[in-house]
Jmol script that loads the backbone (N, CA, C; Angstrom):
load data "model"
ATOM      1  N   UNK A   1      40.720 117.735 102.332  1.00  0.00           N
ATOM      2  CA  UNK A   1      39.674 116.932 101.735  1.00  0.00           C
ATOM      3  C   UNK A   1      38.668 117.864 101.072  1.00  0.00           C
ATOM      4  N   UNK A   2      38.047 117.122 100.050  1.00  0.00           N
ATOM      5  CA  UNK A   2      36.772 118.226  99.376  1.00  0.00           C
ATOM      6  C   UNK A   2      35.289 117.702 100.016  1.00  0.00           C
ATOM      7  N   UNK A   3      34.633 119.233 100.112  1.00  0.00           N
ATOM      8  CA  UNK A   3      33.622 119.193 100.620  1.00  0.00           C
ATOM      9  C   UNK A   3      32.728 119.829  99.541  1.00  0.00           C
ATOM     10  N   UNK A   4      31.363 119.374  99.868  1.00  0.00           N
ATOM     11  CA  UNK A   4      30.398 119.738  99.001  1.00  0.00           C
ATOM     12  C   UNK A   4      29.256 120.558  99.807  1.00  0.00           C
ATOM     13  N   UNK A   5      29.086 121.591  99.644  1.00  0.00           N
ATOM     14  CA  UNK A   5      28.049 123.084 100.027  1.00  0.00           C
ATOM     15  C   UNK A   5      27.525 122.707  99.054  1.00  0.00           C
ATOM     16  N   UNK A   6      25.787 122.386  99.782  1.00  0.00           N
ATOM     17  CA  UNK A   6      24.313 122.470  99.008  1.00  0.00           C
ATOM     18  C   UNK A   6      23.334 123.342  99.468  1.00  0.00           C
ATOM     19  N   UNK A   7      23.543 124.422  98.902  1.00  0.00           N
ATOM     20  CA  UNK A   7      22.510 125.216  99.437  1.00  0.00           C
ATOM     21  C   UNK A   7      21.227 125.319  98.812  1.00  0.00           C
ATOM     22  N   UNK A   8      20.167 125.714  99.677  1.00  0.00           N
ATOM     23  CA  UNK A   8      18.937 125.970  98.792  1.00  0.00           C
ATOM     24  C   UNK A   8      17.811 126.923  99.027  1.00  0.00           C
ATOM     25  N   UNK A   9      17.930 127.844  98.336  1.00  0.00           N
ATOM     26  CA  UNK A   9      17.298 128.759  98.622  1.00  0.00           C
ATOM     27  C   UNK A   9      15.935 129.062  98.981  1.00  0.00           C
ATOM     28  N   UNK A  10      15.492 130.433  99.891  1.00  0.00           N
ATOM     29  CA  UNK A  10      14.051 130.575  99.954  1.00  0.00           C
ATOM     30  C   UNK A  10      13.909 131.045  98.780  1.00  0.00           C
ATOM     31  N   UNK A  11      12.272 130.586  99.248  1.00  0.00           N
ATOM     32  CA  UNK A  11      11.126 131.747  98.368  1.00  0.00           C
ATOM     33  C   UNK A  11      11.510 132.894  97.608  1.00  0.00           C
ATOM     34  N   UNK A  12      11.287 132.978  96.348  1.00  0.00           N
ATOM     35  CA  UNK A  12      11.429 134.532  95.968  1.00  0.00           C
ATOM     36  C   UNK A  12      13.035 135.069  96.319  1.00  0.00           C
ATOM     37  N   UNK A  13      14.059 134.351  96.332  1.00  0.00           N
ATOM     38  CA  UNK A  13      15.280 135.066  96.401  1.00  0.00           C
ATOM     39  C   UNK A  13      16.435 135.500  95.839  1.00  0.00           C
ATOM     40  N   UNK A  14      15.907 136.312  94.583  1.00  0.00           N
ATOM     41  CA  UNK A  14      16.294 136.446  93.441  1.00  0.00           C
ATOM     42  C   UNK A  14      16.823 138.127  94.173  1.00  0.00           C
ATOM     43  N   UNK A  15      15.900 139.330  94.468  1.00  0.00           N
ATOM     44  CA  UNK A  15      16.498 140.300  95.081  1.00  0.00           C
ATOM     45  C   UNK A  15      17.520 140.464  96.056  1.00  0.00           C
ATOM     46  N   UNK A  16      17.461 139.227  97.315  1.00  0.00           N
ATOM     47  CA  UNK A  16      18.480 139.021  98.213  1.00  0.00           C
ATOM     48  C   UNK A  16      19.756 138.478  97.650  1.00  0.00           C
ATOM     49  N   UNK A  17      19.359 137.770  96.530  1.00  0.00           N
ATOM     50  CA  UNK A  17      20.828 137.217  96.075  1.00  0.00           C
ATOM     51  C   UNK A  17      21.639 138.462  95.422  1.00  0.00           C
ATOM     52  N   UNK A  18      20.778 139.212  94.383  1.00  0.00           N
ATOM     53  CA  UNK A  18      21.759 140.389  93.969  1.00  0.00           C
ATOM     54  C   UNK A  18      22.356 141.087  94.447  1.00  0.00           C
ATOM     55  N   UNK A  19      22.068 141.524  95.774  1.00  0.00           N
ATOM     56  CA  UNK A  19      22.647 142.389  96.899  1.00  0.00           C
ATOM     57  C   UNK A  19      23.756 142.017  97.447  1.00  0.00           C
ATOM     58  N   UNK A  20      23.761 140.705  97.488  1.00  0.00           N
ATOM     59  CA  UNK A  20      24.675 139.746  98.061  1.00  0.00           C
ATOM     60  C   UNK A  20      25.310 139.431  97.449  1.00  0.00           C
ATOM     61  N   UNK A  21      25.453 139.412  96.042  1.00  0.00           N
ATOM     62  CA  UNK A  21      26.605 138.450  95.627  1.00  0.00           C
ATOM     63  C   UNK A  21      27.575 139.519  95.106  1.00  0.00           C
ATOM     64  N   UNK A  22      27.983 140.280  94.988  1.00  0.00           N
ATOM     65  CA  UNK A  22      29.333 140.886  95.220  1.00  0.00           C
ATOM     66  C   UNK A  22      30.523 140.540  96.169  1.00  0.00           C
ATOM     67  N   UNK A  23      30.008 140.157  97.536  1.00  0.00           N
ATOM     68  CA  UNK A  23      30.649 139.664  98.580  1.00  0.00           C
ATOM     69  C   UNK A  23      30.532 138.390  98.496  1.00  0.00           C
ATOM     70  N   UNK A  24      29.482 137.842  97.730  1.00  0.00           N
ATOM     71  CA  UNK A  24      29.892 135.691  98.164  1.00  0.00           C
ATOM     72  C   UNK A  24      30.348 135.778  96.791  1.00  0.00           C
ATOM     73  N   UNK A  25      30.559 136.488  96.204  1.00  0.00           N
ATOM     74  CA  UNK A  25      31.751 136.123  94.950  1.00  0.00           C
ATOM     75  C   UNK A  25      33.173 136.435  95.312  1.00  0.00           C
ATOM     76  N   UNK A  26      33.606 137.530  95.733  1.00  0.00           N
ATOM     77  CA  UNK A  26      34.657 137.443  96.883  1.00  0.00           C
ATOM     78  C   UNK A  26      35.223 136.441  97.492  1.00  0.00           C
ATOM     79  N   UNK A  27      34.202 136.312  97.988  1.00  0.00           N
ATOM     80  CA  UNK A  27      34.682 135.228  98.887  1.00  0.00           C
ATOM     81  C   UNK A  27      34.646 133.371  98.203  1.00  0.00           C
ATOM     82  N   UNK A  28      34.151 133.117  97.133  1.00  0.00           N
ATOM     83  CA  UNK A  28      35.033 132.193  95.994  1.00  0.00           C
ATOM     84  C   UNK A  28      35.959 132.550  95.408  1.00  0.00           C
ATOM     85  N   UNK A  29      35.956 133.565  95.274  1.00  0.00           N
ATOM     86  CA  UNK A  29      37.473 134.083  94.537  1.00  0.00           C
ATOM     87  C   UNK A  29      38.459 133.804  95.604  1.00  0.00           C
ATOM     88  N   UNK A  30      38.392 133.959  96.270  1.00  0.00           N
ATOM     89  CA  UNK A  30      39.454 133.498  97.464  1.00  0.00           C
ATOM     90  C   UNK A  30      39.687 132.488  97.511  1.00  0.00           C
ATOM     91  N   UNK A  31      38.805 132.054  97.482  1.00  0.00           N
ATOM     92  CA  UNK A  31      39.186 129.953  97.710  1.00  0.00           C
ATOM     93  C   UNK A  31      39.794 129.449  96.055  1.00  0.00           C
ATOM     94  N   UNK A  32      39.096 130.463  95.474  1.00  0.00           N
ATOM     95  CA  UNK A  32      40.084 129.742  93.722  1.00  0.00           C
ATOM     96  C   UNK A  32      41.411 130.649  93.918  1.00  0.00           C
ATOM     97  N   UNK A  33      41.777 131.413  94.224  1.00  0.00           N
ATOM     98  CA  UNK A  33      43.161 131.997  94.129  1.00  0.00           C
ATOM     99  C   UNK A  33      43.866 131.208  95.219  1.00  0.00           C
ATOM    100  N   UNK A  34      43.376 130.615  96.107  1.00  0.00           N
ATOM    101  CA  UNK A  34      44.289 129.702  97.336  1.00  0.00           C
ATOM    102  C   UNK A  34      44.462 127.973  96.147  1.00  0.00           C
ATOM    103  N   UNK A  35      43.892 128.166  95.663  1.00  0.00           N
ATOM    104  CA  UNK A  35      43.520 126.843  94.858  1.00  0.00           C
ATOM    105  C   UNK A  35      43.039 125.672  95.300  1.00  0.00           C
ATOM    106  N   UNK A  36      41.873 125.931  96.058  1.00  0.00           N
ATOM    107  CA  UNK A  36      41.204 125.006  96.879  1.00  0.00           C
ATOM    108  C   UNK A  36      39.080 124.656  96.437  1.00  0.00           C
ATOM    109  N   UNK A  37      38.897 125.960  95.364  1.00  0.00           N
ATOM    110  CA  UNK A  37      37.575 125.780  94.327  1.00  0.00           C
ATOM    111  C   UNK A  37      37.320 125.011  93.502  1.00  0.00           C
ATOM    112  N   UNK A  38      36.841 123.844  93.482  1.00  0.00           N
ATOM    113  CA  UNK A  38      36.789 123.022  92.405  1.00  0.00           C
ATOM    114  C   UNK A  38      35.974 123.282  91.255  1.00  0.00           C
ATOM    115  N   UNK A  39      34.044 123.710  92.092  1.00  0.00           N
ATOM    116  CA  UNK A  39      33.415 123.951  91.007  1.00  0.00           C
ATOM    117  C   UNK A  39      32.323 125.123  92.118  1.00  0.00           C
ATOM    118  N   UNK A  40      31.628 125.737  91.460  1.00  0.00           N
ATOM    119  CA  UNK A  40      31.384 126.793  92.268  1.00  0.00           C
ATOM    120  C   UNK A  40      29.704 127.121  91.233  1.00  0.00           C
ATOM    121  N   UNK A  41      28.780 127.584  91.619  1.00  0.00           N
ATOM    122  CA  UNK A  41      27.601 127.833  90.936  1.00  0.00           C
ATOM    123  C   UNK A  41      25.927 127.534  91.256  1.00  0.00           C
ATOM    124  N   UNK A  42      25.559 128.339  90.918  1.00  0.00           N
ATOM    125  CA  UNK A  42      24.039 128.686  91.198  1.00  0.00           C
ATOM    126  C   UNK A  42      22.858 127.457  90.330  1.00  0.00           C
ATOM    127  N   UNK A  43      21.587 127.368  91.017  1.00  0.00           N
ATOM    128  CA  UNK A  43      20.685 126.121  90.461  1.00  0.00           C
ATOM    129  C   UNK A  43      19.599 126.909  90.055  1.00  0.00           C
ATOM    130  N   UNK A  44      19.855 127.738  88.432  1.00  0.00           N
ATOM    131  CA  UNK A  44      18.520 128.047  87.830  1.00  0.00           C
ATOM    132  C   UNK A  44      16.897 127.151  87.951  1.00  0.00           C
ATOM    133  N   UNK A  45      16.043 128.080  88.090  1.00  0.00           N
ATOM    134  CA  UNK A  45      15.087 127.655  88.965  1.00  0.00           C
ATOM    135  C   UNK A  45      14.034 127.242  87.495  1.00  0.00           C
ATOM    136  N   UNK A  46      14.507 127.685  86.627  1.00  0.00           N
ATOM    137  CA  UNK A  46      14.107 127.078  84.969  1.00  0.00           C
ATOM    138  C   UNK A  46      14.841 126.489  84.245  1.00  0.00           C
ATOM    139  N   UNK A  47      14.608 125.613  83.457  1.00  0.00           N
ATOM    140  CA  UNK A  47      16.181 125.011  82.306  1.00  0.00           C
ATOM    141  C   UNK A  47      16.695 125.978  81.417  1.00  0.00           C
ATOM    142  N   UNK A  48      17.346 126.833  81.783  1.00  0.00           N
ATOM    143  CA  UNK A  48      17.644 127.627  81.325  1.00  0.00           C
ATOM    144  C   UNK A  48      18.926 128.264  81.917  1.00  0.00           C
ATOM    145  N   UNK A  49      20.010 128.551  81.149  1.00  0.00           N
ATOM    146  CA  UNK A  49      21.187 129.449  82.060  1.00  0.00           C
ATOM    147  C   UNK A  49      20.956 130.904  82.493  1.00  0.00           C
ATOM    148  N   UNK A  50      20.370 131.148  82.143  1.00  0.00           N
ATOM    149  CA  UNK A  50      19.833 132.787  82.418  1.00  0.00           C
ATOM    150  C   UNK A  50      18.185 132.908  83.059  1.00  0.00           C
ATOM    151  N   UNK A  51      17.835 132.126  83.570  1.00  0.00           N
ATOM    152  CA  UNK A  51      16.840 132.098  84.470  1.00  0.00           C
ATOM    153  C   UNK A  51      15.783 133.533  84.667  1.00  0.00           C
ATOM    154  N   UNK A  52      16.362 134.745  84.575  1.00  0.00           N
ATOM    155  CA  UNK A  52      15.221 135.897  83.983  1.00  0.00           C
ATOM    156  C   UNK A  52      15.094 136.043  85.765  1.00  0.00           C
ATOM    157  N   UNK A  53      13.581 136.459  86.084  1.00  0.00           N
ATOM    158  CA  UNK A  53      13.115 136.855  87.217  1.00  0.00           C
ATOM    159  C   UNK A  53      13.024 135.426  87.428  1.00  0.00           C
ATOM    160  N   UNK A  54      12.646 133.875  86.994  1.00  0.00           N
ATOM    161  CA  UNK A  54      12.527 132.731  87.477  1.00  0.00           C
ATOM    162  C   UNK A  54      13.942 132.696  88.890  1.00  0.00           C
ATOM    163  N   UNK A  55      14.548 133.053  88.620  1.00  0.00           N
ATOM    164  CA  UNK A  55      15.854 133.318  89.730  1.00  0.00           C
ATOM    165  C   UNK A  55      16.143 131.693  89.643  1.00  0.00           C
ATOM    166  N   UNK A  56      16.376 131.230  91.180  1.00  0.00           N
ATOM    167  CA  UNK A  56      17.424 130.096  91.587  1.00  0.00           C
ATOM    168  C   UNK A  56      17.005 129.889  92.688  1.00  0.00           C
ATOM    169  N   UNK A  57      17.099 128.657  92.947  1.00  0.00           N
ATOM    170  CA  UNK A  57      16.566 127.245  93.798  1.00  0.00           C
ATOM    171  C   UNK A  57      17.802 127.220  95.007  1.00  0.00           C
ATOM    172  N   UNK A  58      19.330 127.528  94.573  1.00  0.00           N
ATOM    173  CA  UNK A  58      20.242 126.944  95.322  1.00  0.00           C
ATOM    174  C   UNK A  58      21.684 126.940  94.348  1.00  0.00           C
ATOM    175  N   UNK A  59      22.436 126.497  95.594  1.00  0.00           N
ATOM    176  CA  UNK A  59      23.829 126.934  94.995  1.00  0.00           C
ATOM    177  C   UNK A  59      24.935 125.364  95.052  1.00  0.00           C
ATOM    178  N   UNK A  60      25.468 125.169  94.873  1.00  0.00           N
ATOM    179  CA  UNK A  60      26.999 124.209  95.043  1.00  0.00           C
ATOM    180  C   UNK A  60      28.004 124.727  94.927  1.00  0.00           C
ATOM    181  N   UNK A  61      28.830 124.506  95.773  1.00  0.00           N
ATOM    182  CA  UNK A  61      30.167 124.567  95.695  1.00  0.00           C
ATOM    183  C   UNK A  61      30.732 123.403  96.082  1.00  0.00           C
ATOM    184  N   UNK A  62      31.904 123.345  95.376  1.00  0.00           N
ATOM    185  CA  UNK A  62      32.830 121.900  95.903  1.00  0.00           C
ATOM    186  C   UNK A  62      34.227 122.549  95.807  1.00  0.00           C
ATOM    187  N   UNK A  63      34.748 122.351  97.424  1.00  0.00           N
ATOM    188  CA  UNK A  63      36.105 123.013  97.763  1.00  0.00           C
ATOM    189  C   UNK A  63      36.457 122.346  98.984  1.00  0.00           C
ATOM    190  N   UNK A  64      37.871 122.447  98.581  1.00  0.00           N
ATOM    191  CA  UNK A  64      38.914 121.886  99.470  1.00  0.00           C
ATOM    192  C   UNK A  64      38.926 122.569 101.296  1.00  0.00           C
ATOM    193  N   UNK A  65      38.975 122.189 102.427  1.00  0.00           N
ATOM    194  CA  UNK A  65      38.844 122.368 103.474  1.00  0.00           C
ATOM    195  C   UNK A  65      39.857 121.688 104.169  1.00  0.00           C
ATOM    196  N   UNK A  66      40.169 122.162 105.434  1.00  0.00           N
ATOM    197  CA  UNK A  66      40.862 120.902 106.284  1.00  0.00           C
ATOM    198  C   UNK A  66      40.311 120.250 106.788  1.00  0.00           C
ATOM    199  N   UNK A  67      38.978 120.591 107.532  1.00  0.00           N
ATOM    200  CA  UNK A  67      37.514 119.527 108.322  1.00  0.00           C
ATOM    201  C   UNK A  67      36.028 119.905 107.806  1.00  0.00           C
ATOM    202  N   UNK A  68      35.541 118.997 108.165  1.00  0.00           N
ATOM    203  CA  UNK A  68      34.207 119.231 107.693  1.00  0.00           C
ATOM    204  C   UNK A  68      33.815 120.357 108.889  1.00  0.00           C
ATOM    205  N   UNK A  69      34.375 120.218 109.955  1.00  0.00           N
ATOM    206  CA  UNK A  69      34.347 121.607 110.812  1.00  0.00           C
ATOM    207  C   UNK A  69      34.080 123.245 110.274  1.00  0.00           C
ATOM    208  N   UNK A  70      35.633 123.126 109.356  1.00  0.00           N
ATOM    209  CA  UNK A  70      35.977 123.962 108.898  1.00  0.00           C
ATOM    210  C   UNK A  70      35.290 124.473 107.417  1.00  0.00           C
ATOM    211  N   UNK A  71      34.477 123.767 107.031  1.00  0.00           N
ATOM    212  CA  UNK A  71      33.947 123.381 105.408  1.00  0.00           C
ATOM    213  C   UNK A  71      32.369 124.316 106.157  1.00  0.00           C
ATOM    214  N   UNK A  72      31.980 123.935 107.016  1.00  0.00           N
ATOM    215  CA  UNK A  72      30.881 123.967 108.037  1.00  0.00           C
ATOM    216  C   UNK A  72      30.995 125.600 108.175  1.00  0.00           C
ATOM    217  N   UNK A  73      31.821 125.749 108.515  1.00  0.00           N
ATOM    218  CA  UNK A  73      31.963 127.362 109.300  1.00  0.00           C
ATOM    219  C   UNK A  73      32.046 128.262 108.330  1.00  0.00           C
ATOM    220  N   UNK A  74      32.846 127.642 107.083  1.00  0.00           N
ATOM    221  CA  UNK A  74      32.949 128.702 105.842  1.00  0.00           C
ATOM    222  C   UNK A  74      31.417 128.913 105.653  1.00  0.00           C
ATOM    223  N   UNK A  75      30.726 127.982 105.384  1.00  0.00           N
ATOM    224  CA  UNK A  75      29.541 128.328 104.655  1.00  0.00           C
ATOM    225  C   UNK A  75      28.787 129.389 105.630  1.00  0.00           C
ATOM    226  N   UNK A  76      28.524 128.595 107.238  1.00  0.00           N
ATOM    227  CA  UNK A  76      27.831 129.268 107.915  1.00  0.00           C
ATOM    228  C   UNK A  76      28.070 131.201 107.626  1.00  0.00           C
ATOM    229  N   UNK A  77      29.281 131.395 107.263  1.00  0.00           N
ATOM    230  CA  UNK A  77      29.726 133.141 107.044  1.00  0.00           C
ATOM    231  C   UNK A  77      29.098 133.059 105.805  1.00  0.00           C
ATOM    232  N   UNK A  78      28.421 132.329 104.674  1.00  0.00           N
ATOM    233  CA  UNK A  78      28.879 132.887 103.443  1.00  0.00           C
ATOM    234  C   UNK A  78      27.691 134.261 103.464  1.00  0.00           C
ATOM    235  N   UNK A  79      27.856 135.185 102.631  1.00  0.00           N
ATOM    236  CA  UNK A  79      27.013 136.484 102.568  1.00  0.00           C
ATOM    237  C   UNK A  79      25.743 136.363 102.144  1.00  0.00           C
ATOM    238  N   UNK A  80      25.401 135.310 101.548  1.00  0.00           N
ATOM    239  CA  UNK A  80      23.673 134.608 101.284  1.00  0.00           C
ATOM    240  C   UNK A  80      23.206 134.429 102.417  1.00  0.00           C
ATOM    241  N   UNK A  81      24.108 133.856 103.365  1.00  0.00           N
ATOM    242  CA  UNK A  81      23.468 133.441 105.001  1.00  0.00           C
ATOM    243  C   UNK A  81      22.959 134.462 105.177  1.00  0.00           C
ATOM    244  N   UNK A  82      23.705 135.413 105.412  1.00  0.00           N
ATOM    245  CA  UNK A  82      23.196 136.765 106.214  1.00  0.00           C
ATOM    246  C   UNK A  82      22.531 137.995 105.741  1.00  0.00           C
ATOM    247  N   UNK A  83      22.698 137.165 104.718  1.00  0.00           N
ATOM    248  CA  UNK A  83      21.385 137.966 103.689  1.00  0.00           C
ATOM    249  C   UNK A  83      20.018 137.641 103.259  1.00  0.00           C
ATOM    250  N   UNK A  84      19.214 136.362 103.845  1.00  0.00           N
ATOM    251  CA  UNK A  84      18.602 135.160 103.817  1.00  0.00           C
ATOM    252  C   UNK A  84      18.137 134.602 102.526  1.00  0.00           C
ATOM    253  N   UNK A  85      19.382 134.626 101.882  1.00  0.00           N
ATOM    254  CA  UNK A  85      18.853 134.264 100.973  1.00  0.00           C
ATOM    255  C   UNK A  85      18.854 132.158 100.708  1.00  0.00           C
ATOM    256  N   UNK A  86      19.077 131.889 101.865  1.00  0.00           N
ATOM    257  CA  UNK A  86      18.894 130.329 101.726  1.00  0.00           C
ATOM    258  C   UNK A  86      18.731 129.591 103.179  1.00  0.00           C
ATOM    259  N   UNK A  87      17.541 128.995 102.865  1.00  0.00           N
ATOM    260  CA  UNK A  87      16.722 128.194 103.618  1.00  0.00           C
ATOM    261  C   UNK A  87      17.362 127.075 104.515  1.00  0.00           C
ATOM    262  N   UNK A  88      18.287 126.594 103.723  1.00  0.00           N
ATOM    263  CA  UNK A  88      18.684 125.413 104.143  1.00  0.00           C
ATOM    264  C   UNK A  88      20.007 125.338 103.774  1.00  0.00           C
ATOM    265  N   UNK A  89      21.378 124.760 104.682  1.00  0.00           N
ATOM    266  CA  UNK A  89      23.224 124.181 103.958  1.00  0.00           C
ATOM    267  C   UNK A  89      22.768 123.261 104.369  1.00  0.00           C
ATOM    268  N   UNK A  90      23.632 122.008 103.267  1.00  0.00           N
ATOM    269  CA  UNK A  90      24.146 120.999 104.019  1.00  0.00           C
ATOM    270  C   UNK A  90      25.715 120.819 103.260  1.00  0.00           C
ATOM    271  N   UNK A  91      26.148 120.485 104.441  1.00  0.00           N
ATOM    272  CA  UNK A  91      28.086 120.154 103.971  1.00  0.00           C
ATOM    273  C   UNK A  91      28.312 118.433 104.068  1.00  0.00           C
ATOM    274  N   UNK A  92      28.787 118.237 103.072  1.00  0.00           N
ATOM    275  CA  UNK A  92      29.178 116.293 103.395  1.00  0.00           C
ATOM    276  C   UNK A  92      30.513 116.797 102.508  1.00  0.00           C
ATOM    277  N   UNK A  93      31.123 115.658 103.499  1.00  0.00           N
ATOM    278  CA  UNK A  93      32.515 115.104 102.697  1.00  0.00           C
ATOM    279  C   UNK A  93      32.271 114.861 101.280  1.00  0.00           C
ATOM    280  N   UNK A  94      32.864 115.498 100.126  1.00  0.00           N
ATOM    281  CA  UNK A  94      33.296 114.636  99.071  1.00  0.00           C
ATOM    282  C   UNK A  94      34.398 114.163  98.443  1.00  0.00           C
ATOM    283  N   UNK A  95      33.893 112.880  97.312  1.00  0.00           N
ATOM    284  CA  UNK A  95      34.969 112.314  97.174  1.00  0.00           C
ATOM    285  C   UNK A  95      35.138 112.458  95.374  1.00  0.00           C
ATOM    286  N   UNK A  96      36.156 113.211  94.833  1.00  0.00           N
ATOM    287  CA  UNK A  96      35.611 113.603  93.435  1.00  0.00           C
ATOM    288  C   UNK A  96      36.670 112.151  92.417  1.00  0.00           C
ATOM    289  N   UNK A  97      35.737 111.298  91.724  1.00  0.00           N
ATOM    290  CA  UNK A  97      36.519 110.537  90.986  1.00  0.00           C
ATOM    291  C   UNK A  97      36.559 110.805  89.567  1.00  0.00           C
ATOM    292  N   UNK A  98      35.644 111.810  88.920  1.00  0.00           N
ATOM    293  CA  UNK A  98      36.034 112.000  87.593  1.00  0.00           C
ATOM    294  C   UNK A  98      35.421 113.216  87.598  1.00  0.00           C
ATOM    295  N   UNK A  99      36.087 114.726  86.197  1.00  0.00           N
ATOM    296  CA  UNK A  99      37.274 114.093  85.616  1.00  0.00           C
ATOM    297  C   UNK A  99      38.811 113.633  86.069  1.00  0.00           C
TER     298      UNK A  99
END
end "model"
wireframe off; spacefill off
backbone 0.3
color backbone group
């Protein structure tokens, strides 16, 4: 089933994310080479795709899991966790009807 990772970042976590994302890109690359990544990406914290020092609010991913258990536990590892760069997950079941 697909699950949806909403993350959202602290304060100011534009330095923690750079450090970090070498390894939580890794570790989507994994889930798109298993073929289980649907859509994967960061929530510029300006309207803008390149956000500058404004950095990012939060992340989504939507990927395939066997339980929301298991959807749960991925995130809890992801390398933002342990890098603090986010405040808050939440995981819910999703259900994707278009495209």
């Amino acid at each position: 089933m697909l699950y949806a990772i909403i993350s959202q970042d602290v304060e100011d976590s534009l330095e923690r994310r750079q450090s970090a994302r070498p390894a939580h890109l890794e570790r989507l690359q994994a889930l798109q080479d298993a073929g289980r990544l649907v859509l994967a990406g960061p929530c510029p914290a300006v309207d803008a795709p390149d956000p500058g020092p404004a950095g990012f609010t939060g992340s989504l991913v939507v990927a395939e899991f066997d339980s929301l258990e298991a959807a749960r536990a991925w995130a809890d590892e992801d390398p933002y966790m342990a890098a603090g760069v986010y405040a808050q997950v939440t995981v819910k079941p999703f259900k994707k009807v278009f495209p």
